[in-house]
LUMROKE-383036 format. One record per residue: residue number from 1; z, y, x of N, C-alpha, C in turn. Coordinates in steps of 0.001 Angstrom, whole numbers, plus 500000, padded with zeros to 6 digits. Layout:
SITE pos   n_zz   n_yy   n_xx  ca_zz  ca_yy  ca_xx   c_zz   c_yy   c_xx
SITE NUM      Z      Y      X      Z      Y      X      Z      Y      X
...
END
This chain:
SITE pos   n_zz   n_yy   n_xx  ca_zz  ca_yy  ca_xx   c_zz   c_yy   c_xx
SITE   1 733093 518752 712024 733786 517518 711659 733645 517241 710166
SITE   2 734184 518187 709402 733716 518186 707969 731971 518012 707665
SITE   3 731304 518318 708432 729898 517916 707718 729342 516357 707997
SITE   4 730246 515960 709091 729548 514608 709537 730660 513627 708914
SITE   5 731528 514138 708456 732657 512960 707929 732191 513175 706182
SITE   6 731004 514138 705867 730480 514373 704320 729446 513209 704487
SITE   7 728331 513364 706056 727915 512231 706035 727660 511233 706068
SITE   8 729120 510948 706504 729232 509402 706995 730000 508813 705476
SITE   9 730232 509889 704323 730677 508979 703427 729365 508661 702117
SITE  10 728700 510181 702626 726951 509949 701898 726397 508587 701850
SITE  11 726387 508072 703506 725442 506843 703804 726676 505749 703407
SITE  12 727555 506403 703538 728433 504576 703201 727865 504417 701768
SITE  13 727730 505333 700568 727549 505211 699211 726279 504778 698849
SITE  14 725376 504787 700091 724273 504942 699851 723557 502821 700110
SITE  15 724751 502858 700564 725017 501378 700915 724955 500052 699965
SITE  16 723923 498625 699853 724162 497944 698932 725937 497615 699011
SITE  17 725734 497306 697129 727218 496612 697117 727308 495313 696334
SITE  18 726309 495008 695858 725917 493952 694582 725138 492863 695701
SITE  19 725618 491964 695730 724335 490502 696438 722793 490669 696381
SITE  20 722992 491486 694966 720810 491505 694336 720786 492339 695473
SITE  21 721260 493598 695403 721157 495046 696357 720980 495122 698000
SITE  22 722084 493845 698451 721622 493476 699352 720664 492937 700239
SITE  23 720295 491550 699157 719046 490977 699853 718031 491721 699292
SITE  24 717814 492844 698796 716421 493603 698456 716530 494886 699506
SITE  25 717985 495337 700334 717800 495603 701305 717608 494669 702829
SITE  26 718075 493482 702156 717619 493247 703935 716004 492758 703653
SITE  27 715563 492595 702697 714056 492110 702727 713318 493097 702797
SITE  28 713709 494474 702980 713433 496096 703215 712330 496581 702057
SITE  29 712782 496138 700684 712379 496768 699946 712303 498331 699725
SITE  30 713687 498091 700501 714228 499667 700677 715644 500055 700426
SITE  31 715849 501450 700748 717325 501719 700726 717560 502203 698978
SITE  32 718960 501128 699475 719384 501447 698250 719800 502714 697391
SITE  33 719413 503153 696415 719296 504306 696034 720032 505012 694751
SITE  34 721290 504174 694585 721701 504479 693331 721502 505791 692206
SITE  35 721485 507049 692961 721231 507934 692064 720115 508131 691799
SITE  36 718912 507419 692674 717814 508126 691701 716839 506264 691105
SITE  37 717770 505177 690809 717413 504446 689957 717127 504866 688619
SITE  38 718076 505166 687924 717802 505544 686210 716523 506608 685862
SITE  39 716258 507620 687185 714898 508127 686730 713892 507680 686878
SITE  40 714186 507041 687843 712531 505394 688307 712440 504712 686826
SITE  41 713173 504293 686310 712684 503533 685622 712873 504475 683884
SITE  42 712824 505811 684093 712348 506490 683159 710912 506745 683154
SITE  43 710470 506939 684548 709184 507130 685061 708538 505966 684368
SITE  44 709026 504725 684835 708363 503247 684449 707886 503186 682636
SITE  45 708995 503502 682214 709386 503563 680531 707825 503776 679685
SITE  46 707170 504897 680029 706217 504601 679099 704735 503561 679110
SITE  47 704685 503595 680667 704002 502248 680684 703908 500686 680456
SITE  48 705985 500841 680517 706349 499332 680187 705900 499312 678985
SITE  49 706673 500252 678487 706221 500114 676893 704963 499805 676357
SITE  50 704047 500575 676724 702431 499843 676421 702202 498892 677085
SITE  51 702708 498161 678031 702214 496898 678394 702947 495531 677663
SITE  52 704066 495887 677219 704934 495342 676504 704257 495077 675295
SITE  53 703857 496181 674319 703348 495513 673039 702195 495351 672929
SITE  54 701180 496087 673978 700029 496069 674010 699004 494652 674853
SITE  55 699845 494255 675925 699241 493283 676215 700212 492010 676614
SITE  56 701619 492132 676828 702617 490863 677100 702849 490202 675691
SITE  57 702982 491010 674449 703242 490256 673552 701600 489706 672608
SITE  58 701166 490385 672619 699443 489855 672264 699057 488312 672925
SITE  59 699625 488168 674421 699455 487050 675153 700271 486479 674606
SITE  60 701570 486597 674445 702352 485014 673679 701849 484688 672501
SITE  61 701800 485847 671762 701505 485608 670291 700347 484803 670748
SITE  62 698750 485079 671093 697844 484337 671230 698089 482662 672084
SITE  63 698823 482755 672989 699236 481545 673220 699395 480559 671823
SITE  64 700429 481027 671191 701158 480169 670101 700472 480120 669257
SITE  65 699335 481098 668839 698375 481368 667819 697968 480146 668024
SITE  66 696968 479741 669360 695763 478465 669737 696318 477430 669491
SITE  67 697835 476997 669110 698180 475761 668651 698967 475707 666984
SITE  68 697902 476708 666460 697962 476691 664612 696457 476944 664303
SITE  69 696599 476574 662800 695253 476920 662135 695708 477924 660912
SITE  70 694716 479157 661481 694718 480367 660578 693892 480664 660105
SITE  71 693684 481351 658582 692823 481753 658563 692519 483513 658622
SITE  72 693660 484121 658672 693909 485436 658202 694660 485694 657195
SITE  73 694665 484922 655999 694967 484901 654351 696476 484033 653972
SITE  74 695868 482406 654687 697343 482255 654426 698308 482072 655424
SITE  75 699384 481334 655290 700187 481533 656477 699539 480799 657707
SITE  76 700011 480613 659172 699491 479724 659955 700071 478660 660012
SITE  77 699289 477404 660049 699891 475890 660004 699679 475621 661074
SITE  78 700707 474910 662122 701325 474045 662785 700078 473028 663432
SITE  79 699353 473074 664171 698166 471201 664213 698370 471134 665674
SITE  80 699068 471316 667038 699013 471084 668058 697964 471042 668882
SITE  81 697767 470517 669782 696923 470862 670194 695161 470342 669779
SITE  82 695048 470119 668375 693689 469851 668079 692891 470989 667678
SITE  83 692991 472279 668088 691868 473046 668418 691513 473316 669706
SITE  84 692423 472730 670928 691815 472322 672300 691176 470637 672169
SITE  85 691392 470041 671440 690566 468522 671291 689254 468688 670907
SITE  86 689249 469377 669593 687900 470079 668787 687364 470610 669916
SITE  87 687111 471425 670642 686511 472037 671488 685623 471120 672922
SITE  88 686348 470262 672813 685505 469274 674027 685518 467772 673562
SITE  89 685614 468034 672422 685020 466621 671758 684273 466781 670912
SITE  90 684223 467887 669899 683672 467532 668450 682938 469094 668104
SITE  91 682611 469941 669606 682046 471320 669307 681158 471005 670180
SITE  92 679950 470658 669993 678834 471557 670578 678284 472767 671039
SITE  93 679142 473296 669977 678105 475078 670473 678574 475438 671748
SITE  94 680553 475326 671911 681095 475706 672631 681109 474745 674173
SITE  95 680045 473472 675072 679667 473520 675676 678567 474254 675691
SITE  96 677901 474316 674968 676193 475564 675200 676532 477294 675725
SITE  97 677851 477634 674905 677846 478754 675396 678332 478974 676708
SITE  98 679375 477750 676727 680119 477518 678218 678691 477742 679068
SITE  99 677625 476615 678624 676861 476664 680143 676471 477797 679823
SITE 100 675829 478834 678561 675705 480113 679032 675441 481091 679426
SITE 101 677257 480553 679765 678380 481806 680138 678276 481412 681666
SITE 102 678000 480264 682356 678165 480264 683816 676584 480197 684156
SITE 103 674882 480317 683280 674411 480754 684124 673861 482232 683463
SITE 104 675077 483255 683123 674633 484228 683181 675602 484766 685032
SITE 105 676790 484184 684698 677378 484318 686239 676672 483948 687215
SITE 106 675322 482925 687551 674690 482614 688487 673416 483847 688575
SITE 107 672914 484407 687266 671685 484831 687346 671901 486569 688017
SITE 108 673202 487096 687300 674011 488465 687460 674217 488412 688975
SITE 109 675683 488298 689291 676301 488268 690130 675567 488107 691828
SITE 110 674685 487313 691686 674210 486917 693192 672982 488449 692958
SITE 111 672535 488546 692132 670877 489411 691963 671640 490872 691980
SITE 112 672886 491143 691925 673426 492511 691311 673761 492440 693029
SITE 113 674691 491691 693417 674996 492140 695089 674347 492052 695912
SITE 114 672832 491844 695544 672072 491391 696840 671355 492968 696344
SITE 115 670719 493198 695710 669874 494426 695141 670929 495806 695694
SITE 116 672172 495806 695086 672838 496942 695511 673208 496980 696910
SITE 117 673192 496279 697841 673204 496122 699286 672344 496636 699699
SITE 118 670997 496285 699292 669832 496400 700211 669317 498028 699759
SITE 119 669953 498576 698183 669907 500074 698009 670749 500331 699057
SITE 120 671740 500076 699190 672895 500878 700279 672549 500895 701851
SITE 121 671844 500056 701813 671564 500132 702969 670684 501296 703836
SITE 122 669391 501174 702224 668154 502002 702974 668745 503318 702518
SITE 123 669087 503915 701703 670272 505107 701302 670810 505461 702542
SITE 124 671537 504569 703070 672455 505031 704299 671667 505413 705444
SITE 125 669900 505401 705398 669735 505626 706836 669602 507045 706749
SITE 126 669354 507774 706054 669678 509354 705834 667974 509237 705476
SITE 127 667458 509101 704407 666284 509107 704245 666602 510281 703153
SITE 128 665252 510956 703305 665204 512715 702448 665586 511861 700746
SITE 129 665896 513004 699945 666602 513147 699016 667314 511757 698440
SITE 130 667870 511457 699735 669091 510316 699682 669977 510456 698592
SITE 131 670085 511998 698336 671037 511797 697067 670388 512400 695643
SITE 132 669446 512365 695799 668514 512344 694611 668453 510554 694235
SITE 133 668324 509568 695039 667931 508636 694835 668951 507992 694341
SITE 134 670328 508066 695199 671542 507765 694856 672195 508572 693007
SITE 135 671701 509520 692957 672274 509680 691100 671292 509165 690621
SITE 136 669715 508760 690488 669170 508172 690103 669425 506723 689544
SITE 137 670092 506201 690980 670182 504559 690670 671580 504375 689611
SITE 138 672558 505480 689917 673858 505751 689324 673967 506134 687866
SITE 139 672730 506655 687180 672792 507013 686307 673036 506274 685016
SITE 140 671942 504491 685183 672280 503830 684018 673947 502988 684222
SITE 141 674703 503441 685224 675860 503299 684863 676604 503886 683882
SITE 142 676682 505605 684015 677511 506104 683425 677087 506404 681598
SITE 143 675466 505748 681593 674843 505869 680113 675342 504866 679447
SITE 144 675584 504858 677866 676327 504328 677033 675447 502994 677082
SITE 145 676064 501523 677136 675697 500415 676994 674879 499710 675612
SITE 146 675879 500525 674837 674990 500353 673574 673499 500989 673263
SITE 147 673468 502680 673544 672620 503210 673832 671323 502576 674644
SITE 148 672122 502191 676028 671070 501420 676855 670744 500065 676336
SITE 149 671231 499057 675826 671138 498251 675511 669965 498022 674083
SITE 150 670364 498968 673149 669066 499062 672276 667261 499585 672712
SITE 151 667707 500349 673918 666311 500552 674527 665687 499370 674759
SITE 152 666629 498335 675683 666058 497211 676061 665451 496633 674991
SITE 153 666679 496249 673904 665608 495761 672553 664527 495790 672297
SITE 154 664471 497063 672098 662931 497480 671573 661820 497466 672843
SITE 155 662049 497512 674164 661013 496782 675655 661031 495415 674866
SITE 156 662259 494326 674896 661626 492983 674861 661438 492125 673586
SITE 157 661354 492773 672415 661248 492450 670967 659538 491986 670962
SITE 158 659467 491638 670062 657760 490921 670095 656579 491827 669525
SITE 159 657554 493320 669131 656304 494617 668692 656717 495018 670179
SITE 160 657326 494951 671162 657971 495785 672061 656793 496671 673174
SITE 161 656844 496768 674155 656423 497154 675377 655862 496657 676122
SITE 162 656215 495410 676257 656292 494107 677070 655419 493698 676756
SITE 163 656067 493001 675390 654599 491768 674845 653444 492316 674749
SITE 164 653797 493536 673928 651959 494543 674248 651141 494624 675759
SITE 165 652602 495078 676518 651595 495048 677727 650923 493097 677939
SITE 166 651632 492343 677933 651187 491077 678093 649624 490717 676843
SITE 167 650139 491106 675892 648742 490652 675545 647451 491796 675774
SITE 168 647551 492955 676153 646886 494050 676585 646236 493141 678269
SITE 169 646623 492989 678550 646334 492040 680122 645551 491132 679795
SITE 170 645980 490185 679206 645448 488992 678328 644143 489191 677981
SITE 171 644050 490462 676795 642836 490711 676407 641592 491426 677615
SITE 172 642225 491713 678530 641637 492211 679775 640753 491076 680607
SITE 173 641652 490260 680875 641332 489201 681755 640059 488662 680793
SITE 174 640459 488194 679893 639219 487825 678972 638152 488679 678884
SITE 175 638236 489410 679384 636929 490261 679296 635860 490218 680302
SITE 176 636272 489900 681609 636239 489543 683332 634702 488398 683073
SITE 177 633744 488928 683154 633143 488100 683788 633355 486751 684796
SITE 178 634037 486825 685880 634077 485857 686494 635446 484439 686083
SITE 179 636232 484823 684849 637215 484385 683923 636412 483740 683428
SITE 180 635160 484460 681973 634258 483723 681989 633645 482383 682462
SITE 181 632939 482556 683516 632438 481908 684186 632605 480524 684342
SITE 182 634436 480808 684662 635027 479424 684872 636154 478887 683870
SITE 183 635541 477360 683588 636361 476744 682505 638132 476858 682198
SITE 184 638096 476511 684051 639517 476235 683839 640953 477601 683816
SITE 185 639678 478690 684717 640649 479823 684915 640316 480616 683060
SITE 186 639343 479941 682393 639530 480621 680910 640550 479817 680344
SITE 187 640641 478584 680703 641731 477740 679732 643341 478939 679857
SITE 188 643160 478612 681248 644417 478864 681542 644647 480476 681011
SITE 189 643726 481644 680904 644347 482993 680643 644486 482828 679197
SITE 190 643555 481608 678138 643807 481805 676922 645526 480969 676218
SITE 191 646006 480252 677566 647431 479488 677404 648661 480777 677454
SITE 192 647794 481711 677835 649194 482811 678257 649499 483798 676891
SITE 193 650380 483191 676182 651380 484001 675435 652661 484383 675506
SITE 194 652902 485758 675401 654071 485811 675324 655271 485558 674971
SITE 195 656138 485300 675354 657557 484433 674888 658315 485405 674028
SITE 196 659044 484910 672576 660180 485604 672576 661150 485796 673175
SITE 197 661328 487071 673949 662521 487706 674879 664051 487275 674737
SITE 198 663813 487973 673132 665424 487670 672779 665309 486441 672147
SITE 199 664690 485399 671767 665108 484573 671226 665144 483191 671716
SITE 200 664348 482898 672433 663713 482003 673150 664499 481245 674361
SITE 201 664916 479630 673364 666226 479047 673935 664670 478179 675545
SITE 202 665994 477861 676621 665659 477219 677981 665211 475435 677507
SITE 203 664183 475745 678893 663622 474129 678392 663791 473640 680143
SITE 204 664688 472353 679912 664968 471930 681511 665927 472589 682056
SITE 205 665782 473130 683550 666395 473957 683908 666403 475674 683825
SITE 206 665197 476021 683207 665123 477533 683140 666063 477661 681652
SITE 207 666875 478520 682039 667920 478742 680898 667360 479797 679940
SITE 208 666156 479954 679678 665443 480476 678473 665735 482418 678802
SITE 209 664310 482688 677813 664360 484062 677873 664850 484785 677699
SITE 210 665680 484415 676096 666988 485516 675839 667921 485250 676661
SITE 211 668444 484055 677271 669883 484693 677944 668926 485497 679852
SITE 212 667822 484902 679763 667527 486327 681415 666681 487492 680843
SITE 213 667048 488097 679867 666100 488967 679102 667751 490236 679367
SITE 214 668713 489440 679097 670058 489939 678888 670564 490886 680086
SITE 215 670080 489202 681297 670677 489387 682822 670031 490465 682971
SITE 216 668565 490527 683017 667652 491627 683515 668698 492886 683053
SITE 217 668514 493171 681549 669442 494195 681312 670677 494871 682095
SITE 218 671657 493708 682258 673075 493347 683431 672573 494001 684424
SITE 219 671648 493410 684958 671921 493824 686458 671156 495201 686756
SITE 220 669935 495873 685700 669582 497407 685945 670519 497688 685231
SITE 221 672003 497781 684468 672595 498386 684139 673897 498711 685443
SITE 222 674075 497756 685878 675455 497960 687040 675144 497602 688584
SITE 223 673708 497740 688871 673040 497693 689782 673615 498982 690979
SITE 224 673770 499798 690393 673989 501323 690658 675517 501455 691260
SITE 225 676471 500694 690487 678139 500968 690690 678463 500082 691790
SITE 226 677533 498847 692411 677394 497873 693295 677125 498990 694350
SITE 227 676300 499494 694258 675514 500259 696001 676063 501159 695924
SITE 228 676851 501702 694748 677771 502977 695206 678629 502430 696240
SITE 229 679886 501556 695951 680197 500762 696856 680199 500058 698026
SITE 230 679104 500128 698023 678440 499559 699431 678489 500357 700345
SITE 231 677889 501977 699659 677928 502868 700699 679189 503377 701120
SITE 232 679840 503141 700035 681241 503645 701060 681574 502822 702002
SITE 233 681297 502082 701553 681894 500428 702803 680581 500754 703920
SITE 234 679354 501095 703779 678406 501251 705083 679349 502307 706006
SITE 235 679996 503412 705292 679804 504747 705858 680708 504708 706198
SITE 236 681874 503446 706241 683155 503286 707172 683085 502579 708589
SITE 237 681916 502289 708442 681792 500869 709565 681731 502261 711051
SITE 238 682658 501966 712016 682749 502894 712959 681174 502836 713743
SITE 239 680580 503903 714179 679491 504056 715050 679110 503235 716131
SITE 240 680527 503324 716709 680732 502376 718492 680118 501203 717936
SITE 241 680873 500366 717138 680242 499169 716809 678832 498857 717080
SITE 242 678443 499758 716352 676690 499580 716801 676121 500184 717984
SITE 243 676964 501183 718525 676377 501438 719890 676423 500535 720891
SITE 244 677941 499794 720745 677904 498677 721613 677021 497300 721501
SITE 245 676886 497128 720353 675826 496300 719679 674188 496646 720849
SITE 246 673833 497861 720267 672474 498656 721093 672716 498481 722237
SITE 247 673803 498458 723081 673866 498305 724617 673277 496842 724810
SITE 248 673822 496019 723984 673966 494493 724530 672350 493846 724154
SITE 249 671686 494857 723278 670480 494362 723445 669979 493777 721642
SITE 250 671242 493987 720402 670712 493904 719269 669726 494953 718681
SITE 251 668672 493875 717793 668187 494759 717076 668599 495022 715631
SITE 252 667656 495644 715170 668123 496082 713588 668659 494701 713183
SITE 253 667364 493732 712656 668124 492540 712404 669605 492126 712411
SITE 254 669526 491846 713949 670965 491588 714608 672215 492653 714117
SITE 255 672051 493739 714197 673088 494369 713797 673636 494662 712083
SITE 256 672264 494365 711297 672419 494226 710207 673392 492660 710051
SITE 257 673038 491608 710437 673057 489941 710296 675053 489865 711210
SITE 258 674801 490645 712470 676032 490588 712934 677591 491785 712937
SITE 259 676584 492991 712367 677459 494041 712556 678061 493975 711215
SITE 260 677050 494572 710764 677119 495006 709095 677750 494310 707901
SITE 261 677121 493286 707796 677229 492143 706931 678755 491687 706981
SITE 262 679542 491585 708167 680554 491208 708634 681905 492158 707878
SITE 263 681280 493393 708808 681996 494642 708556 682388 495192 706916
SITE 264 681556 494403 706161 681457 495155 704695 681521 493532 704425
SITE 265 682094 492669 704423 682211 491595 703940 683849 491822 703002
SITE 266 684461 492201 703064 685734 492368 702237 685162 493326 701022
SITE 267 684330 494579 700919 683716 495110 699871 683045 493852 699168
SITE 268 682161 492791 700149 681567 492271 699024 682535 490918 698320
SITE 269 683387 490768 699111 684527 490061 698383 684979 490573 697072
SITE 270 685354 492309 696929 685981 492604 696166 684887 492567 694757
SITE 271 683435 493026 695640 682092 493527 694150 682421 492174 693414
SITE 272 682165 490651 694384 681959 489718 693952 683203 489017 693032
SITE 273 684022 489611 693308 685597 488973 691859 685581 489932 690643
SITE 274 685228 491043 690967 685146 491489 689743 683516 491213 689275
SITE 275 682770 491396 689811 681052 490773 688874 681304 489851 688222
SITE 276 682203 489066 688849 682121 487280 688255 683100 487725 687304
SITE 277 684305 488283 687170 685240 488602 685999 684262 489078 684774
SITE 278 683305 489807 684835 682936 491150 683888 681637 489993 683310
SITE 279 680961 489130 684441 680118 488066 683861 680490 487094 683161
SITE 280 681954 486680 683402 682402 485417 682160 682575 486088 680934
SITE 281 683027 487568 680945 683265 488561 679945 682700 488788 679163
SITE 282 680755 488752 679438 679924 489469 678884 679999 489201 677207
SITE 283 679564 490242 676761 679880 490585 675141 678667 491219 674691
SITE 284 679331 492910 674917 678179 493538 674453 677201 493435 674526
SITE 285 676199 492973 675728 674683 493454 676332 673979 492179 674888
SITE 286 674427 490847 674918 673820 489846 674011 673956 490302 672494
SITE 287 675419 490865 672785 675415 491457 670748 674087 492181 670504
SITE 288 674123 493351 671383 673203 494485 670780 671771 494008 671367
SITE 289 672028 493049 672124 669990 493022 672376 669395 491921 671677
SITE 290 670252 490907 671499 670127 489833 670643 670351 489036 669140
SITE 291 671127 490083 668831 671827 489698 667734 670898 490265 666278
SITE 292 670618 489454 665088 669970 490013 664153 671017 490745 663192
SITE 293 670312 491347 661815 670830 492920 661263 672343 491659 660969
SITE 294 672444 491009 660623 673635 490238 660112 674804 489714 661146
SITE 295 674460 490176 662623 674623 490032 663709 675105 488517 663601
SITE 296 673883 487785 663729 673736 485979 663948 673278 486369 665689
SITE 297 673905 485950 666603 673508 485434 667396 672550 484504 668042
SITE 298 671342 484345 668646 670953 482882 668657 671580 482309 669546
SITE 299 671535 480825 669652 672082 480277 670681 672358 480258 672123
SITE 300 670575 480801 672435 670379 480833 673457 670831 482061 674416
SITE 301 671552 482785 673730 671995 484101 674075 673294 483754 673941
SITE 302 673981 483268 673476 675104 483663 673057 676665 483247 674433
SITE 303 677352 483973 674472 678107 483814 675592 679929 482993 674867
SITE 304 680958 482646 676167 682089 482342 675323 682557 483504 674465
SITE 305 682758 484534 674830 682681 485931 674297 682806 486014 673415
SITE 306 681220 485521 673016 680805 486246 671719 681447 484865 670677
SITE 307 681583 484015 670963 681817 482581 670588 683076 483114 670219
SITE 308 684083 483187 670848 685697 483520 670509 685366 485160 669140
SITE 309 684248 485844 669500 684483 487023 668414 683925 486513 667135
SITE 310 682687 485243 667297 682078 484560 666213 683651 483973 665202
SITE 311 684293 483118 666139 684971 482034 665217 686327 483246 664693
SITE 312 686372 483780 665318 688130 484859 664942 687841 486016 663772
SITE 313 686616 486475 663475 685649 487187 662263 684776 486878 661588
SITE 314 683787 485964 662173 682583 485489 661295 683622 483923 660251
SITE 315 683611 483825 661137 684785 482279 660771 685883 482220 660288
SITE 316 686660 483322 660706 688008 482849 660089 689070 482199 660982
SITE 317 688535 481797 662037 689595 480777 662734 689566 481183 663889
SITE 318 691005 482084 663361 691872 482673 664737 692416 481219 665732
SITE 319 693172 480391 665354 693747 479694 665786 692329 478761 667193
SITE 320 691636 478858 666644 689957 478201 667758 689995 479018 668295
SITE 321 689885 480542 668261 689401 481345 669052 690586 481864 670289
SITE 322 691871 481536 669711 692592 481962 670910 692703 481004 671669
SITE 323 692423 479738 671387 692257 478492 672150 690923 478667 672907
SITE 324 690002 479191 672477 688762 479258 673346 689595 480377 674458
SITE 325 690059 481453 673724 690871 482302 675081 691249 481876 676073
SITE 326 691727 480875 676191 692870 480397 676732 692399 479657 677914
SITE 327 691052 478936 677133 690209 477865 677909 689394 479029 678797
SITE 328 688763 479988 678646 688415 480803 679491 689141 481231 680750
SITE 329 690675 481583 680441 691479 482618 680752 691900 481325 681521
SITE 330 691745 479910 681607 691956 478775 682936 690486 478950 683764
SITE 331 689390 479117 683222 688836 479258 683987 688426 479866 684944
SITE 332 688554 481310 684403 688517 482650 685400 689769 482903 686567
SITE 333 691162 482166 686092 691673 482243 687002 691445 481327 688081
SITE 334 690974 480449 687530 690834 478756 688444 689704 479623 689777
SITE 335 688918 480150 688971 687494 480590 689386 687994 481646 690825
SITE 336 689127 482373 690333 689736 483501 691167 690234 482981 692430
SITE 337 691379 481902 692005 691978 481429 693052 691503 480787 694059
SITE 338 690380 480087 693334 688955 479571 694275 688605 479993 695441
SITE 339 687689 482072 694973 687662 482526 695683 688613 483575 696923
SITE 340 689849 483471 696104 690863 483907 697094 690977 482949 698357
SITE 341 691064 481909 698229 691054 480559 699175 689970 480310 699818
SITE 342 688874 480604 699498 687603 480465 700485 687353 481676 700921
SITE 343 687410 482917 700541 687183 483990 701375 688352 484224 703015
SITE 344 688671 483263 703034 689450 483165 704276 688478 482736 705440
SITE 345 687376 482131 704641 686314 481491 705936 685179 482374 706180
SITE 346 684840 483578 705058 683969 484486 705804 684159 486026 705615
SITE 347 685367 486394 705128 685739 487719 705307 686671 488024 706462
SITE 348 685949 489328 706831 686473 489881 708356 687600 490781 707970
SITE 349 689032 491211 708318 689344 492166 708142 689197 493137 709470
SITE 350 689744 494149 709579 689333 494854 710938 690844 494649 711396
SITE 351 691825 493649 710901 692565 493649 711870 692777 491905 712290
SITE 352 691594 490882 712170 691214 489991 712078 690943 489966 713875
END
């Protein structure tokens, strides 16, 4: 009698008593727990804390920053919103980098998930030193960007690798007798020079060499962390699936087009929000492959990124650059919510 009349006054205590307490138990957040609240949110304490000064107050401050003009030196003055006016009226650079910044997201993003798929795929059929091939492709992930990134330099610079091999070819073809021979196939091998890599702004629609000199870089750099991914998402897809598939008469095709693709469609949901996050992002790969000793950017390289690190250090004007923040930080979410809302029409869940 005494132990069940200990527990029946346990659970009465254990009981909301506050309105908040209540409806966070009936919405079954959970039972209410009075004694072990104050250590939960000791637990919480040191993370609030770094998120608190480290990134909640950085965001207001930068909010309020983008509607003053600073320079660092003197105080900040008050101008409303005319460093969002300046920016789409009276800045040029900052549509150029805008476009970019969205076709380094077109050139990355689609070439990085289609490449790391089709590794994951042939990986997954158990082909011999599958995992020789797999740390192979993994490797220029975990190598330093900067590191990797200056290699590239020196491949697509105009003493580089590249251009040598291109005019090494060049001088080849010209050598060919049957080149010779003919007028027009000599015109044409003596028209072939090599482009500057990194410098070399887009004419029309090809968005120029330095900014796909960059992508190239992008996508053998995180090519690898894509098909890691993949394979975990291949190596979940249950067996039956495809056995029943094989009964009904699919082939590879088919089971790739109907099984697969389907089945690992929420992985490529997830590769594809963060690629596109890390592609509006891009920074480093254009600094270090493009940038001269004074780190000038050229145009044709240059991302919002680097644009917001140009005007807030090279410039002086914090107050533009957190406004360029800002204008990003609508876009990427705009961009997000986008795809949260359309992945309703071709991602499968398995309880779909």
């Amino acid at each position: 009698m005494d132990s069940a009349r200990d527990l029946s006054q346990q659970t009465q205590a254990q009981q909301p008593s506050t309105p908040l307490q209540k409806l966070s138990y009936k919405l079954g957040i959970g039972v209410w727990r009075a004694d072990q609240q104050f250590e939960g949110y000791l637990f919480l304490l040191p993370s609030l804390i770094g998120f608190v000064i480290f990134v909640l107050i950085p965001i207001v401050v930068s909010l309020a920053l983008s509607f003053h003009q600073w320079d660092l030196i003197t105080p900040p003055k008050y101008i409303g919103t005319a460093n969002y006016i300046e920016l789409f009226t009276k800045d040029p650079i900052f549509g150029s980098v805008l476009k970019n910044t969205f076709w380094y997201t077109v050139l990355i993003v689609p070439v990085q998930i289609v490449l790391g798929f089709i590794l994951a795929v042939i990986l997954n059929m158990g082909l011999r030193w599958a995992k020789f091939y797999r740390m192979l492709y993994f490797m220029p992930v975990v190598a330093s960007v900067v590191a990797a990134a200056m290699v590239f330099r020196f491949l697509f610079n105009q003493n580089g690798v590249i251009t040598a091999s291109i005019w090494e070819l060049k001088g080849s073809l010209l050598g060919q007798p049957w080149i010779q021979s003919s007028p027009q196939l000599l015109e044409w091998v003596n028209s072939i020079n090599p482009p500057d890599f990194l410098n070399a702004p887009g004419q029309g629609i090809f968005p120029g060499w330095a900014l796909v000199s960059v992508a190239i870089f992008t996508v053998w750099k995180n090519v690898g962390f894509t098909m890691v991914i993949y394979m975990a998402a291949l190596q979940a897809v249950p067996d039956v699936l495809y056995d029943a598939a094989k009964v009904d008469g699919a082939n590879r095709r088919q089971l790739l087009r109907f099984v697969t693709i389907p089945l690992v469609s929420p992985t490529t949901f997830f590769i594809l929000v963060i690629q596109m996050l890390g592609a509006f992002q891009i920074f480093t790969e254009p600094i270090i492959m493009s940038a001269n000793t004074q780190r000038q950017l050229p145009a044709a390289a240059a991302s919002i990124v680097t644009y917001i690190y140009q005007n807030a250090f090279s410039f002086t004007r914090m107050g533009k650059a957190a406004a360029i923040s800002w204008v990003l930080f609508a876009i990427v979410f705009a961009v997000t919510i986008l795809q949260t809302v359309l992945q309703r029409r071709w991602v499968y869940y398995e309880t779909d």
